[in-house]
C-alpha positions in Angstrom: 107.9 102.7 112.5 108.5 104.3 115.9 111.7 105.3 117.3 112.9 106.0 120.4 114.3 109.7 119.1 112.7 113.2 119.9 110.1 114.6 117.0 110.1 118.1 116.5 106.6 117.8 115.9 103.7 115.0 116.9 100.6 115.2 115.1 97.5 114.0 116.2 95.0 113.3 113.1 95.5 111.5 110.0 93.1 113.6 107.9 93.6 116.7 105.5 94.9 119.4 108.1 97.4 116.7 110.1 98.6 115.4 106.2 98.8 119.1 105.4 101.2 120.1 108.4 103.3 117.0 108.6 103.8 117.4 105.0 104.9 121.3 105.0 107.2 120.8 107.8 108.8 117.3 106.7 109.6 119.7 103.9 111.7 122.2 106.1 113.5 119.6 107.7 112.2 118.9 110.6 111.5 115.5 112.3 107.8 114.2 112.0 105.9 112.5 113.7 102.0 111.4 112.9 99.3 108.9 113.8 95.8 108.5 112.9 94.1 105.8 114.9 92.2 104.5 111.5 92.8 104.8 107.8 94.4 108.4 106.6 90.9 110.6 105.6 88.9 108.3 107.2 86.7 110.7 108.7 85.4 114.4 107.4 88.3 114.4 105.1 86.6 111.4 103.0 83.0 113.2 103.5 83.2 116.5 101.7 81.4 117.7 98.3 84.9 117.3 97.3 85.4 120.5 95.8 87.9 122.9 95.3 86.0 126.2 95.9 86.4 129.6 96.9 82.9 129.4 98.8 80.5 131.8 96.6 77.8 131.7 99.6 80.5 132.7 102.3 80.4 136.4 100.5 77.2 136.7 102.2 78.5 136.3 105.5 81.3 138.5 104.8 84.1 136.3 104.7 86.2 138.0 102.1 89.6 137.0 103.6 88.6 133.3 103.5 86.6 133.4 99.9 90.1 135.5 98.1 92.7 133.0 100.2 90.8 130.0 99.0 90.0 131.2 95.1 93.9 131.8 95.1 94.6 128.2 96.4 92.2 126.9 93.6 95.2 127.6 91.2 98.1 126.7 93.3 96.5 123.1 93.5 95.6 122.5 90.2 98.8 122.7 89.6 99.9 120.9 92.1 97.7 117.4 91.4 95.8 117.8 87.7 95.4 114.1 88.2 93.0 114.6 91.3 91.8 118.2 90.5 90.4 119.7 88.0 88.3 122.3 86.6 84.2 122.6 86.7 81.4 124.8 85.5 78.8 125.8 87.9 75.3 126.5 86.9 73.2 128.4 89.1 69.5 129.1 88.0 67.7 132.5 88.8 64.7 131.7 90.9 62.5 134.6 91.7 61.5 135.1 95.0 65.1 134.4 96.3 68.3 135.8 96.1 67.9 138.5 93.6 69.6 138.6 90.0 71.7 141.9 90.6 72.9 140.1 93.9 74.4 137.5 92.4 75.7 139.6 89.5 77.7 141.5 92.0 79.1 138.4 94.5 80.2 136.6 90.8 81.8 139.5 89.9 83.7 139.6 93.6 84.3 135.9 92.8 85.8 136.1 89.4 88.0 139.0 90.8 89.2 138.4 94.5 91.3 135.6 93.8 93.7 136.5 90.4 91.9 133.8 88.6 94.3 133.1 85.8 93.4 129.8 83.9 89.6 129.1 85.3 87.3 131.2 83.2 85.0 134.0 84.6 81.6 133.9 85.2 78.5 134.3 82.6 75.8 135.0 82.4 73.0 132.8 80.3 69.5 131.3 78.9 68.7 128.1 79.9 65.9 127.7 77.0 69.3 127.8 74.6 72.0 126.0 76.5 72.1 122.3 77.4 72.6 122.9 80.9 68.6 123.6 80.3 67.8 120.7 79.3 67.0 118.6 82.4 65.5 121.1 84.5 61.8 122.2 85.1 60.0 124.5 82.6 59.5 127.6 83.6 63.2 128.7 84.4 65.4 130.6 81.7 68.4 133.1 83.2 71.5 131.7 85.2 74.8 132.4 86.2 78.0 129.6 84.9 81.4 130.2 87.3 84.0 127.9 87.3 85.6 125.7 90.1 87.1 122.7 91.1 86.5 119.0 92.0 89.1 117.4 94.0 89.3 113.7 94.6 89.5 114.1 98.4 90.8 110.8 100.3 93.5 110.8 97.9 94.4 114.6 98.4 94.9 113.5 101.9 97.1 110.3 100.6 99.2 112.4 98.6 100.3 114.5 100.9 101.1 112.1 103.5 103.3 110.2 100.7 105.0 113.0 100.3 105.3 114.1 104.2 106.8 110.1 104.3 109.1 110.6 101.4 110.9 113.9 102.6 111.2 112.0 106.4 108.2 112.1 108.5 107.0 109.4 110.0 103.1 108.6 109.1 101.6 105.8 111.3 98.1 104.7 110.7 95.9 102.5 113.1 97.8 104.2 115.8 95.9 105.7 118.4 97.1 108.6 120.7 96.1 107.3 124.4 97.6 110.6 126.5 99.9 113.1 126.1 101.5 114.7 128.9 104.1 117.6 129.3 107.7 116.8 130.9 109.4 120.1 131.2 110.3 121.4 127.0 109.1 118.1 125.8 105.5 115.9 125.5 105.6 112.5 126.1 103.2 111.0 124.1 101.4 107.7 124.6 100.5 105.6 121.0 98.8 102.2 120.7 100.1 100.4 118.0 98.9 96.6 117.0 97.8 96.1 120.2 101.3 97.2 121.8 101.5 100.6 123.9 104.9 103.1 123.3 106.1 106.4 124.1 107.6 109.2 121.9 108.7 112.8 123.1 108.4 115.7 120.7 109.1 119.7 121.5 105.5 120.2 120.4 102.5 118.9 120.0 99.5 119.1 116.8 95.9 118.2 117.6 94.5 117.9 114.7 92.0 115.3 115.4 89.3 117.1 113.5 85.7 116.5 115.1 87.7 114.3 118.1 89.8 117.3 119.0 88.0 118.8 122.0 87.5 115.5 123.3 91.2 114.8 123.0 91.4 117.6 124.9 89.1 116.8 127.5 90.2 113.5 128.0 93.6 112.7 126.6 96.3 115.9 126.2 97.1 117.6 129.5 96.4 121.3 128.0 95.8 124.5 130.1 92.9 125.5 127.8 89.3 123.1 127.2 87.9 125.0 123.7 84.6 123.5 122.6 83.4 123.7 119.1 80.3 123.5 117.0 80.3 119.8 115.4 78.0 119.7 112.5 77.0 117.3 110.0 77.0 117.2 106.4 75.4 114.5 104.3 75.6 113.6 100.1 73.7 111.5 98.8 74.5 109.5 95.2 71.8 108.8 92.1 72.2 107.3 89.2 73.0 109.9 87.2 70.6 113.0 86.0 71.8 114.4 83.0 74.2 113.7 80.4 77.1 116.9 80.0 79.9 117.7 82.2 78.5 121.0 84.2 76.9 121.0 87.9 74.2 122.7 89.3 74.0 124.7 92.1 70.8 125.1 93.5 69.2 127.9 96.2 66.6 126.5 98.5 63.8 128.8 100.3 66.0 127.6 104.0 68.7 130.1 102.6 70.8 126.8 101.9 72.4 125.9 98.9 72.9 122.2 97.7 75.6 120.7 94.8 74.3 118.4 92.1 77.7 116.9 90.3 78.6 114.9 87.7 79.8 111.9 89.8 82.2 108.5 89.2 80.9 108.6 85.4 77.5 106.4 86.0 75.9 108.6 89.0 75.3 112.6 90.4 76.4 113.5 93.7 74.1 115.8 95.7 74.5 117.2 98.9 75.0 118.7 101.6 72.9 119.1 104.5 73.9 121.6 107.4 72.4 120.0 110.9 74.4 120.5 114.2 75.2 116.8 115.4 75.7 114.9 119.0 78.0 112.2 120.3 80.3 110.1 118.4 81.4 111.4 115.2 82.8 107.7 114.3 78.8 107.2 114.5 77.9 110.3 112.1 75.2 108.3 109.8 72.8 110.0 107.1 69.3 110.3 108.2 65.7 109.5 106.5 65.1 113.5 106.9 68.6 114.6 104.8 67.8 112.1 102.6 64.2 113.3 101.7 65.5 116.9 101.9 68.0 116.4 99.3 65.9 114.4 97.2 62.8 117.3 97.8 65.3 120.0 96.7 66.6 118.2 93.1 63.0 117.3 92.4 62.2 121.1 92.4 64.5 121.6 90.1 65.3 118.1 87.8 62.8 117.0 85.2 63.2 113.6 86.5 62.5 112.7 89.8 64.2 110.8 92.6 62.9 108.9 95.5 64.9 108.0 98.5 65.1 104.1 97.2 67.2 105.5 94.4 69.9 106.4 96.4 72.6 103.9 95.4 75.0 105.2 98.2 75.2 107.5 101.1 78.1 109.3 103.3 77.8 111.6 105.7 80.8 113.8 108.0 80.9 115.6 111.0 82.8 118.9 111.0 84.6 120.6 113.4 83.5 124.4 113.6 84.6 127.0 115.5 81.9 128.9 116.7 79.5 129.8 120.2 76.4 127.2 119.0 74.4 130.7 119.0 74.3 130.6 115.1 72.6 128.8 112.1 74.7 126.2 111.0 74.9 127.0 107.9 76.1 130.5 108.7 78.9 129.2 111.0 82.0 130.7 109.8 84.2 128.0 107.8 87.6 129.4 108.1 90.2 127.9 110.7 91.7 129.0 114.1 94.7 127.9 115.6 95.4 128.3 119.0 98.8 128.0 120.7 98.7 126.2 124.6 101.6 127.1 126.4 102.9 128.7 129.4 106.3 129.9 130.7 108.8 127.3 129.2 106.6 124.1 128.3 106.2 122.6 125.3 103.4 124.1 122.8 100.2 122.4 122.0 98.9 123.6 118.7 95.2 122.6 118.3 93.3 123.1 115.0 90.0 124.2 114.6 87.4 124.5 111.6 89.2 125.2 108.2 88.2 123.8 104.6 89.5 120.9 102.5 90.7 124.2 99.7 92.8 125.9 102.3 94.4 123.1 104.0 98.0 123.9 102.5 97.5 127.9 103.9 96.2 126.4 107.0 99.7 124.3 107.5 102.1 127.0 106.7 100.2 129.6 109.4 100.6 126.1 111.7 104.6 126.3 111.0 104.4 129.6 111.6 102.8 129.5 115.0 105.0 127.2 115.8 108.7 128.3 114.4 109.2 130.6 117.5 109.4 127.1 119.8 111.5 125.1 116.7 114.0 127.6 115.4 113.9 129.2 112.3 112.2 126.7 109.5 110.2 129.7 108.5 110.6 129.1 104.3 107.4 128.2 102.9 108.1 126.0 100.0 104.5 123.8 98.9 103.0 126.5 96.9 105.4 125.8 94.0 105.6 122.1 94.4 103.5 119.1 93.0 102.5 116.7 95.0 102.7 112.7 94.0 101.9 112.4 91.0 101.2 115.5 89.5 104.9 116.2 88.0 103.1 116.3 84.5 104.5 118.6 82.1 102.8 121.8 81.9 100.1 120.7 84.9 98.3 119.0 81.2 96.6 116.0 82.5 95.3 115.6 78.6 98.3 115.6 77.3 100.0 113.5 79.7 97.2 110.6 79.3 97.7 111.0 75.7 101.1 110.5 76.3 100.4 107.4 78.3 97.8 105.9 75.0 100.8 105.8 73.1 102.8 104.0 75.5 100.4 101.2 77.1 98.0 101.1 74.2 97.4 97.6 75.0 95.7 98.6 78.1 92.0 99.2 77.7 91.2 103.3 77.6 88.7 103.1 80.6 91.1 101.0 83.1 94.4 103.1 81.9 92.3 106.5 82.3 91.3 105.2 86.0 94.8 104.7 86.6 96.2 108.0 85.4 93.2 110.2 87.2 94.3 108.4 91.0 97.7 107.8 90.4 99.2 110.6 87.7 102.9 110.1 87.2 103.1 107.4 89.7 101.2 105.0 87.7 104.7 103.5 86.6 104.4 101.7 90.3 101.9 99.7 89.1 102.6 98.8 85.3 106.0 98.5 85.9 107.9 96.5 83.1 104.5 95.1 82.1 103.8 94.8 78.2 100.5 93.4 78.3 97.9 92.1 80.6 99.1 89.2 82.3 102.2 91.7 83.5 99.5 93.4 85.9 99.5 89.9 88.2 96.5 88.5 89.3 93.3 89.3 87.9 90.1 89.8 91.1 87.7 90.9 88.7 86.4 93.9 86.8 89.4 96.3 85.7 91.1 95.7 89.5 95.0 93.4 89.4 97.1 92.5 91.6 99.5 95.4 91.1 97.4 97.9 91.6 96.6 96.7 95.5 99.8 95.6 96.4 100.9 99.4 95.1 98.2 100.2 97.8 99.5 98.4 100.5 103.0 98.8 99.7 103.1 102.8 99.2 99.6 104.2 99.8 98.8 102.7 103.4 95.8 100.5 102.6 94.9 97.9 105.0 91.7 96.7 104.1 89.1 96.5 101.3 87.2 99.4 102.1 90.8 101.3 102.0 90.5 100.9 98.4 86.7 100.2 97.5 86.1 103.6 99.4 88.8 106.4 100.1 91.9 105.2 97.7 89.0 105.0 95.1 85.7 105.1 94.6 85.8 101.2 93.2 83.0 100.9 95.8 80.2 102.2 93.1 81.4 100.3 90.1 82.8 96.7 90.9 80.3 93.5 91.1 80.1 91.7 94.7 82.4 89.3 93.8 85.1 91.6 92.8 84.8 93.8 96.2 85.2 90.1 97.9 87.8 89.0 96.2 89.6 92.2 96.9 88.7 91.4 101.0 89.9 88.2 100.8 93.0 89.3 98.8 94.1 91.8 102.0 93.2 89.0 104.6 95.9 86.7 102.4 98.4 89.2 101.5 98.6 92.1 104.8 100.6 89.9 107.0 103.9 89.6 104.5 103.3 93.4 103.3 104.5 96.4 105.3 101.2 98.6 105.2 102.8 102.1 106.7 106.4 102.5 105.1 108.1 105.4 106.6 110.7 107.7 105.4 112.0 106.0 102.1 112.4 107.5 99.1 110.2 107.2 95.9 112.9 106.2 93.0 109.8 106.6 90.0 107.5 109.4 90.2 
């Protein structure tokens, strides 16, 4: 919904950095504006290793301010969303010839004590001949190093925080596209498309956080004083059916210097990636290619038992992210933390523009946004998101075990695997969708697999979906385990139902978390 009133703040950028700031300052009361000219996190946000991490490899390069701010966050979002996030062991096998053992002794120590780790347990050290983690690798290996970190369902990270952005008063609009934004003395006018129809908003300052688009948006669309390239590079995953049968992941060192994830993945599959490649032209055409995908594949065959072939990838993604850095170095080596850069002279309105940063210190990267920006807004200095849950994850204690537990007892006529899918996306909120139901038939119509008629139009109503691949793909990861038919029935379901369903509801409250 637009209105004709003056936003403290427009953002630019509907993925985990704009949902990050609108949500933080929503939350110190000022008036919010966002768009994102396609689905919230449909760009790098939805194509990370979706992990919460403090970056073990980043030690190498020396970025100890970045690895300690991001093992600290690993906490503060657990508790924030246990339904999205949650804890993982890392295995990472010795392999002679590379990075020696007494080298990774020492950056594991520096990771288990940088960050005040406090529920995650520490790194340890083990035999691979003894432990099951052993089991479906190559003979011939035998020490490795277990840490723990975090996996972090990623679209919905993004979701969350835009729902609660919308609940506390901003106003989120998705398929809205900034065309220009000019200043007009100590305001920006701002030009959106919206279904086709062109408007204006003014806002004292202005947040490009258009992630891999935001030096083009600069070049092209915002009237700033300042053109700041950046390093876009390209990270690819690939999916497998899955290659062993326990809960750990594997981190694996590659003769390149690069390391690559293998991870437990949607139950059924492993996720491995990513690839480090510097990347040209459109980011909205970003696509995996036949070299990543052998490279990937090359790498877990050195190391797996059983061996994969590029037809055995069942699914692919691939991102582009924004980096801040000169193009002189590798790309794996450029730095990952983020910079934020005020535009502004004399008396004009500021332009904040984001650069770099990680999906594990979004939430630090929005409170140093407010606080560049308080000077031009008055004092709304008080950070506050550290201590609060987001959607969701208001579970006693932060337990999501006891809390599904909780939930057996109550809708035991739901079937485990469909009620456990619904408490890992939605946590708390998963009342919106059951409702007053008391057995099946209460979930409305059924399109197929474990998917109802509740469940989408929860979608549409509160979560911003528009489309099938909203859900199938970024709301959840349906995508992998529903038959044709389901996925189309889903399609035809939005093409039906989206014109007599507001799909971007702004500023009302949530009566049932």
């Amino acid at each position: 919904m637009l209105t004709s009133d003056t936003y403290d703040v427009a953002i630019i950028g509907g993925g985990i950095n704009g949902a990050g700031i609108a949500r933080d300052a929503a939350g110190r009361g000022l008036k919010v504006f966002l768009c994102e000219k396609n689905d919230l996190a449909s760009a790098t946000s939805s194509a990370s290793t979706k992990l919460i991490h403090g970056g073990l490899r980043y030690l190498e390069y020396y970025e100890f301010r970045l690895v300690r701010e991001a093992l600290i966050e690993r906490e503060v979002l657990l508790n924030a969303a246990p339904h999205i996030i949650w804890p993982l062991r890392f295995v990472l096998p010795h392999v002679k010839g590379l990075r020696p053992a007494w080298m990774i002794r020492l950056g594991l120590f520096l990771y288990d004590h940088l960050g005040g780790r406090k529920k995650l347990p520490g790194s340890e050290g083990i035999h691979l001949s003894h432990h099951k983690a052993g089991a479906p690798l190559v003979p011939g290996m035998d020490k490795a190093f277990v840490y723990s970190d975090c996996w972090v369902q990623d679209a919905r990270l993004v979701v969350l925080n835009a729902m609660d952005a919308r609940d506390r008063g901003a106003e989120i609009n998705v398929g809205t596209e900034c065309l220009s934004a000019r200043r007009d003395g100590g305001e920006w006018i701002v030009t959106v498309r919206q279904n086709g129809a062109e408007h204006e908003i003014r806002a004292k300052s202005l947040v490009n956080a258009a992630g891999p688009w935001c030096a083009e948006l600069l070049e092209k669309r915002v009237s700033a004083h300042k053109k700041q390239g950046i390093r876009l590079v390209q990270g690819s995953h690939i999916v497998v059916p899955k290659l062993f049968d326990h809960d750990y992941c594997y981190i694996f060192q590659n003769p390149d210097g690069r390391i690559v994830f293998a991870i437990p993945y949607e139950q059924d599959f492993t996720l491995i990636g990513t690839t480090d490649r510097d990347y040209k032209g459109d980011p909205a055409r970003v696509a995996i290619s036949d070299d990543e995908i052998s490279y990937m594949c090359d790498l877990a065959n050195t190391y797996f038992a059983r061996k994969i072939a590029p037809k055995d990838v069942v699914w692919s993604y691939s991102g582009v992210r924004p980096l801040y850095g000169n193009g002189e170095e590798n790309a794996s080596a450029v730095t990952r933390d983020y910079v934020l850069e005020i535009d502004q002279q004399n008396d004009e309105a500021p332009l904040l523009n984001i650069y770099g940063g990680k999906i594990t210190t979004y939430r630090k990267l929005a409170e140093a946004a407010l606080a560049k920006l308080s000077p031009f807004l008055g004092n709304h200095e008080t950070a506050w998101t550290s201590g609060s849950p987001l959607p969701g994850g208001d579970m006693p204690d932060a337990d999501f075990e006891s809390y599904f537990a909780a939930m057996q007892q109550r809708f035991s006529w739901l079937p485990e695997a469909q009620l456990y899918r619904y408490v890992r996306n939605y946590g708390t909120l998963i009342n919106q969708i059951i409702a007053g139901a008391t057995d099946m038939s209460g979930l409305g119509d059924h399109l197929g697999d474990d998917v109802y008629e509740n469940e989408l139009r929860y979608l549409m109503e509160q979560e911003w979906a528009r489309c099938a691949d909203d859900v199938l793909w970024r709301r959840s990861k349906l995508g992998l385990h529903v038959s044709k038919d389901t996925a189309t029935a889903i399609a035809d379901w939005f093409a039906k139902t989206a014109p007599s369903i507001r799909t971007a509801p702004s500023g009302e409250g949530n009566d049932d978390k």
